[in-house]
N, C-alpha and C positions, 0 to 999 in steps of 0.2 A: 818599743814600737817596731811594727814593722819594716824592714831596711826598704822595701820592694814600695810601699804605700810612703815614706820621706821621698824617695824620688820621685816619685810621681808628683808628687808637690814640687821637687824644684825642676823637675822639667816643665811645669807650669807658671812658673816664675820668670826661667832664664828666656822661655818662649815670649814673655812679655815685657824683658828686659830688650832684646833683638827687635822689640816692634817698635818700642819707644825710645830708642835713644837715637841722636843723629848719627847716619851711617854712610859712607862713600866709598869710593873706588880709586887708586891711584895703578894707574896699568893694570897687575893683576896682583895688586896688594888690597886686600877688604879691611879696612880698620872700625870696629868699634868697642865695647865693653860690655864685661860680663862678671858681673856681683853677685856671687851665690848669697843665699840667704841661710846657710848653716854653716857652723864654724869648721864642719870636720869634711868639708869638701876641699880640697887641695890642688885638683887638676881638671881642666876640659880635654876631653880628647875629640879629634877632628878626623873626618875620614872624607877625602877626597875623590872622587867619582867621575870618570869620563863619559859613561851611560848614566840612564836611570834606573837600568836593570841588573838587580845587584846577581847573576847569575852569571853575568855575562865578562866579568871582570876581579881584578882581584885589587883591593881599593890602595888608594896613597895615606898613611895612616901620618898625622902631626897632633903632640900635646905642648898644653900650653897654660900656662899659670890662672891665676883669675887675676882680671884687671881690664886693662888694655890690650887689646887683640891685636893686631896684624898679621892678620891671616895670608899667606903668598900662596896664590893660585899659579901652578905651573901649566905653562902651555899646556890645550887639549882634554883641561878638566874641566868640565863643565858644573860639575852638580858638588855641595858637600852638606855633612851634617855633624851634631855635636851631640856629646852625653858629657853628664860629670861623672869625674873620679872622688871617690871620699877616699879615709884611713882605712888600712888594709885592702887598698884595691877594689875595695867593693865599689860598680858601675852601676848607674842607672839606665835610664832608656835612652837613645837613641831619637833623635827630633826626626819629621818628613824629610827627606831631602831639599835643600834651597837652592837655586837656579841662580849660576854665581853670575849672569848678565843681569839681573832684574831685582837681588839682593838687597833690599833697604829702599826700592823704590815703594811709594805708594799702590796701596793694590787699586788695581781697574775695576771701575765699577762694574757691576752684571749689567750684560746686555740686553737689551730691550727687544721681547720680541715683537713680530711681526705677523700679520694675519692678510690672507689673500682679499682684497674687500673692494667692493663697487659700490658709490655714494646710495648710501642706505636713504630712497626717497624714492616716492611714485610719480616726481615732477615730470616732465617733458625734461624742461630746463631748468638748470641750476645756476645761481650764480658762485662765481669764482672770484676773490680779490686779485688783483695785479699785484705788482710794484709798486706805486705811487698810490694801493688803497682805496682804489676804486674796484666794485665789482661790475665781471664782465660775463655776460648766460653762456655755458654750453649745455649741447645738446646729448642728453644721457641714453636716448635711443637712437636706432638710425633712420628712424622714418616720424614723420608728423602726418597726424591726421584732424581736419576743421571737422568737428562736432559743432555747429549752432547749439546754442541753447536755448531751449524755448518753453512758452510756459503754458501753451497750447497744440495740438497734434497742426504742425503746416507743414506745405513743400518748400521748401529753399532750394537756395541754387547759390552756387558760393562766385563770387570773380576773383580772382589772385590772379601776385603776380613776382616772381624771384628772382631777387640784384637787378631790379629793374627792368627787366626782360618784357615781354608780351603777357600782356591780360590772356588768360583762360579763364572758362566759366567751367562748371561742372559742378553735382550735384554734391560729393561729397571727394573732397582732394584727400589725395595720402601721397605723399611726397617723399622720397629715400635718400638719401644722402648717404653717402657711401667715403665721401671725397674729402680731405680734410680742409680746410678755410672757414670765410666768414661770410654768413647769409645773411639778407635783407628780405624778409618775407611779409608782403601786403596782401590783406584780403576783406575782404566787405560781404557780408551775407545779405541776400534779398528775399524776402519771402512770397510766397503768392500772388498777393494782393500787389506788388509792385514795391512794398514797402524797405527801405535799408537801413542796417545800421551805420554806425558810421566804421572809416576805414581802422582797421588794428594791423600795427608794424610791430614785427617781432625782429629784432637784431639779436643774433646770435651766433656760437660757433661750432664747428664738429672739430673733434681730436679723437681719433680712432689709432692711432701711433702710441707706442709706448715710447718711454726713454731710452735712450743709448748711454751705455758705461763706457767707459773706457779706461785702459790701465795704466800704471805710470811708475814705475819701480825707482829709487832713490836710495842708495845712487845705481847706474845704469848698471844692470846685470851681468856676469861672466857667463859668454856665450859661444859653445864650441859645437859646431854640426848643427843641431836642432835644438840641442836639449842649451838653457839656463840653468843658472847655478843663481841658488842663491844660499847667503851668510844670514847666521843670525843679526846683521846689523844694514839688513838689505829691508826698505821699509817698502810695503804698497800701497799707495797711493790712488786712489779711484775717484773719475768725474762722471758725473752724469749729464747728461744734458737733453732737454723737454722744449721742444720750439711751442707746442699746444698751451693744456691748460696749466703746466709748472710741472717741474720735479716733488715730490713727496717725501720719497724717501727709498736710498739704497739700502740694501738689504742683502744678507748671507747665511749661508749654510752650511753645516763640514759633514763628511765621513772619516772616521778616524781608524783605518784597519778596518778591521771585523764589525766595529761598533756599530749599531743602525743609526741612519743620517739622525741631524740634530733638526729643531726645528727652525724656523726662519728668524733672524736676529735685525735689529737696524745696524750698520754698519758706522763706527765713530774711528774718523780719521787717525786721532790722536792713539787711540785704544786695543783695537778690532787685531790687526796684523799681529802683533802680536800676542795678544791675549790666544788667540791659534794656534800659533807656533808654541806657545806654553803650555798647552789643554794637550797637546798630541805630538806622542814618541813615535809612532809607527807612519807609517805612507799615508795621505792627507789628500783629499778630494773638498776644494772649495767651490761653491755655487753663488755665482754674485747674480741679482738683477735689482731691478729699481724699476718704481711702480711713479704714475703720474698722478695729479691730485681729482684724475675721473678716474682711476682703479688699472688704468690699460697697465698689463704687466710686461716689463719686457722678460724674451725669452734667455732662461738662466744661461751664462756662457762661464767655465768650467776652468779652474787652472788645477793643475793635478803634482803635486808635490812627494817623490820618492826620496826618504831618509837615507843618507848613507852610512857606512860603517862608523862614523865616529859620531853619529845622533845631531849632526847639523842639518 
């Protein structure tokens, strides 16, 4: 058989032995195990990596029997990967490169994305649950207009009246609300003949505001002149906060170098930070904003992250 088509079998093996087995970190010790599945495999060989770009460096090379691992990451390497050695030296492939911070942890789920959107309805008003699961109307336009409805051609004449304020008549009201709070709007139609219906009270709200993020770095960042530094073990942390009709949902975006921007993601506290930091080697343009549950978007505010010489 062929030597080149056996490895590729046990580099499909050992990559599934590295997923499943339990794996930890002691400083910069990685411990776990690796059981080839052919007799004439003898050694792993380890090459150790401070980038991810194998052009840019010449690697830390370590072999090591089959069994039990304890791999010792020396300061400032970040990245390594494995191939088997069989009898007479002959090498197989070479695995992706592993990310010795993230090594054995469970992978992050894909992220969710996200679509620009205003409550898909032709209502005036919508309603909204609270907190306590009551629903409470807001208003999805900025202006209301009293259409009578009628099931004969007559003149009407409307009386209103808002947050209690002074009765106006007029024939047909269009009222704009520009302002955000909470309206109380009475009105009664009369028609020709003298006749009225009876009065209709509309309570409801405007939110024309979007959310505010804001940012929260853990732990607090090393900061000289202007510029922050951060570590890979520097986590961010983001609040939103919606005084209207609620928070929705945060949301983000990267450019990676050259790459064209990604699309919009929901943002998950646990997940997001670094799942970024892992996705992209090169200088790093983030777009955060968060959207309320009438659609108001806030506008993206931008943290912009330059790689330095040693790919932190």
């Amino acid at each position: 058989m062929n030597p080149i088509i056996l490895f590729r079998a046990c580099l499909f093996v050992c990559l599934f032995l590295l997923a499943s087995i339990p794996i930890f970190s002691e400083s910069k010790t990685i411990k776990f195990t690796l059981e080839p599945d052919r007799d004439d495999i003898i050694q792993y060989e380890f090459e150790l990596w401070k980038q991810s770009s194998f052009d840019l460096e010449i690697p830390f090379r370590v072999l090591s029997n089959p069994g039990k691992i304890q791999l010792f990451i020396p300061n400032g390497y970040e990245y390594f990967r494995i191939r088997a050695v069989a009898k007479r030296q002959v090498r197989g492939f070479w695995t992706d490169l592993y990310t010795v911070s993230t090594f054995g942890q469970p992978k992050p789920k894909e992220p969710t994305k996200v679509l620009s959107r205003k409550p898909n309805t032709a209502d005036v008003l919508v309603p909204i649950s609270n907190a306590k699961g009551t629903n409470h109307f807001f208003l999805t336009e900025n202006k209301i207009q009293v259409k009578p409805i009628l099931t004969h051609p007559m003149k009407t004449s409307v009386r209103y009246r808002l947050n209690g304020g002074a009765w106006k008549t007029t024939k047909l009201p269009e009222l704009s609300f520009s302002k955000d709070g909470d309206y109380k709007l009475e009105y009664q139609v009369t028609n020709e003949l003298g006749v009225s219906d009876s009065m209709q009270v509309w309570e409801f709200s405007v939110d024309n505001t979007p959310p505010k993020t804001e940012f929260h770095w853990q732990p607090e960042t090393y900061k000289k002149s202007s510029i922050q530094y951060v570590s890979k073990n520097t986590n961010l942390q983001l609040t939103a906060i919606d005084d209207g009709s609620g928070l929705d949902t945060i949301r983000f975006r990267t450019t990676c170098g050259k790459i064209p921007q990604s699309d919009w993601f929901e943002w998950d506290q646990k997940n997001s930070w670094m799942g970024i930091l892992n996705s992209c080697s090169n200088d790093l343009e983030i777009e955060i904003s968060a959207i309320d549950r009438l659609g108001n978007e806030e506008i993206p505010k931008k943290i912009y992250l330059k790689r330095n010489h040693q790919g932190n």
